[in-house]
N, C-alpha and C positions, 0 to 999 in steps of 0.2 A: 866579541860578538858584533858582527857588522850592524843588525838592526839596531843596537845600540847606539854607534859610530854613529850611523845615519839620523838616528832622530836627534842625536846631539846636535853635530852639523848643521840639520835643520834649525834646532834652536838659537844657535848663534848665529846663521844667516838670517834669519828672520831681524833680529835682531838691529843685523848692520844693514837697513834698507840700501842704502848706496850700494851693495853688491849684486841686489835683484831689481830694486825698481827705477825703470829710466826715466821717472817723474823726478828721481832724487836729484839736486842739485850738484850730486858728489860723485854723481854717478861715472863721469866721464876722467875722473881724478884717478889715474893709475898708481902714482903711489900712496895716495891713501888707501884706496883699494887695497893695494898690497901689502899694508901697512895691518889693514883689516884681519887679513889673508894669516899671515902671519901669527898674529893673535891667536886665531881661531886654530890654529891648524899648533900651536903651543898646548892650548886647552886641550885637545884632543890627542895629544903627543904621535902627532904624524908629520907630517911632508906639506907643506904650502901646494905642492904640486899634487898630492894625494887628495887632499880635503878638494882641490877645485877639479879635481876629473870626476870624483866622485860626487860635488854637485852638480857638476853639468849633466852626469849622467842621471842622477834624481830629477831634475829641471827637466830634462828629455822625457824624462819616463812620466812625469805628469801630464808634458803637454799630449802625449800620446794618448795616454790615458783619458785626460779630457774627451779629444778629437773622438774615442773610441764611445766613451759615454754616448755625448753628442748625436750620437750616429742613429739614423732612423731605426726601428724594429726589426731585426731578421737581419740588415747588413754584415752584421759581424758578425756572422756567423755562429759555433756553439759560445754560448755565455760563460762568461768565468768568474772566480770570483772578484771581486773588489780588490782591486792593490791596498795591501795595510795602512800604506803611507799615504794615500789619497787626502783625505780629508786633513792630515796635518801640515800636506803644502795646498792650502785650497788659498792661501794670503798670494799664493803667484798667481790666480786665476787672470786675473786684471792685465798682468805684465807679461802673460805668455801670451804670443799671438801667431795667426798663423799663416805663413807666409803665401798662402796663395791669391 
């Protein structure tokens, strides 16, 4: 079940800050990173390369989600619902930003 996978994921990146927050000291440490990587992507018996496409693409999908919250009344058009996973990456709020 992928929504499983994902909130897993979730909890183990959470977990290793050095992989989201560029506050973290550790942050810029690629093999530890990968080191992390590794780990995590054991736990969940997948791919190093699977666990991190599939965060970045949760990472995306929040920051958009944000940007869409955010957004005055009526902007966006018809309303949908709430992405399930919103509020359990709400610890990136801080560390997504946006680039314009």
């Amino acid at each position: 079940m992928e929504s499983d996978f994902d909130e897993k994921l979730i909890e183990f990146v959470r977990e290793a800050e050095m992989l989201w927050s560029k506050k973290s000291r550790y942050y810029k440490n690629t093999p530890m990173k990968l080191r992390i990587w590794t780990e995590i992507s054991g736990k969940l018996n997948s791919t190093v390369e699977e666990c991190i496409r599939r965060w970045k693409t949760l990472r995306d999908r929040f920051s958009r989600e944000i940007k869409k919250k955010d957004m005055p009344s009526g902007s966006a058009g018809c309303s949908r619902p709430e992405w399930s996973l919103l509020a359990t990456l709400e610890f990136l709020k801080d560390s997504v930003t946006s680039r314009r």
